[in-house]
C-alpha positions as CSV (number, residue, x, y, z in Angstrom):
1,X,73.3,129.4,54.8
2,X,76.5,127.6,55.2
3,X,77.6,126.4,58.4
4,X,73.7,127.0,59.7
5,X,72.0,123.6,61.7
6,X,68.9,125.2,61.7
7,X,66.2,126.9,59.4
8,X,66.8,130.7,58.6
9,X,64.6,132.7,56.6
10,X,65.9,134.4,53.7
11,X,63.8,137.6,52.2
12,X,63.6,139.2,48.8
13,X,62.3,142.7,48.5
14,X,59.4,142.6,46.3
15,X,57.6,145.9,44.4
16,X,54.1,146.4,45.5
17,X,51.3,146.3,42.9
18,X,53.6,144.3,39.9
19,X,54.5,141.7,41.6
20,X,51.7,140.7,44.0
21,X,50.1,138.3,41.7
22,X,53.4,136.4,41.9
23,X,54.0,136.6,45.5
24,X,50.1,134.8,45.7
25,X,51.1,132.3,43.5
26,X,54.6,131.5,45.6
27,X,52.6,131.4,48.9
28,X,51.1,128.3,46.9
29,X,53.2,126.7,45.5
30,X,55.4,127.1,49.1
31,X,52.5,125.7,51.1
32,X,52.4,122.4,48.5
33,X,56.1,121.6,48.6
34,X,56.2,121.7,52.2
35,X,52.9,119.3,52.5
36,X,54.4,117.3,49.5
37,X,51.5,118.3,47.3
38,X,54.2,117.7,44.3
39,X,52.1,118.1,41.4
40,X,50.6,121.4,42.8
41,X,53.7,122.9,43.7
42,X,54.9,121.9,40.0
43,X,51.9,123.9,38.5
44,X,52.7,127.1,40.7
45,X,56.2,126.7,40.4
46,X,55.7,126.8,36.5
47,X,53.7,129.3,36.1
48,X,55.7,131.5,38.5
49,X,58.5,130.5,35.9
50,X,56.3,132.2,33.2
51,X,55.9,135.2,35.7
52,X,59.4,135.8,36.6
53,X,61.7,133.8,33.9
54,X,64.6,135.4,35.1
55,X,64.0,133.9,38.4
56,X,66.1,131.3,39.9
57,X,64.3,130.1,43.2
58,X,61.5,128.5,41.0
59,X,63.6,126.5,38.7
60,X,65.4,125.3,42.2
61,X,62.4,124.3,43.6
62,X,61.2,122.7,40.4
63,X,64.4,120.7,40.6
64,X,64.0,119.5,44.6
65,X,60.9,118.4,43.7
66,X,62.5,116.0,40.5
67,X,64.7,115.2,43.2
68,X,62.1,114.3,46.2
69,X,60.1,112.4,43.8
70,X,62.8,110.0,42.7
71,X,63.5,108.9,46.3
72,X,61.4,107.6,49.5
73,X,59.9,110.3,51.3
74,X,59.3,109.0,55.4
75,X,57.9,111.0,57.5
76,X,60.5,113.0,58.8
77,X,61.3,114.8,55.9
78,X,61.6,118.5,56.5
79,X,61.4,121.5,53.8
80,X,64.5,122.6,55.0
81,X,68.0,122.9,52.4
82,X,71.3,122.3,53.9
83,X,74.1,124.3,52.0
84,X,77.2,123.2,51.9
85,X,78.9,126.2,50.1
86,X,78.3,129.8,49.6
């Protein structure tokens, strides 16, 4: 959130038996972005996209990982998005 210095978790409300499947596949592709597993995350994060097309966390996380990939990662990298607008 703007104006935030550190992590806070955002949540979605999800229905129960329709959307579980998808909620699997996020915990993935989650767990692979934040231990860089790039191509992995790209896999769940497209076929989440096929899930949920109307969706826009995926495509933004499909996009940071474009982004991560075209620059030197060190080792201090954290998961974590700074906004700076609302």
């Amino acid at each position: 959130m703007k104006g935030k210095d550190h992590a806070t978790t955002i949540y979605e409300t999800l229905g129960l038996a329709a959307q579980q499947e998808e909620l699997r596949i996020w915990r993935q592709a989650l767990r692979s972005y934040r231990s860089r597993s790039w191509h992995l995350a790209e896999v769940n994060l497209h076929n989440l996209q096929r899930l949920a097309p109307g969706c826009m966390l995926y495509p933004m996380y499909a996009d940071r990982i474009r982004s991560a990939r075209s620059r030197p990662m060190t080792a201090d990298w954290e998961s974590v998005t700074v906004f700076d607008e609302k």
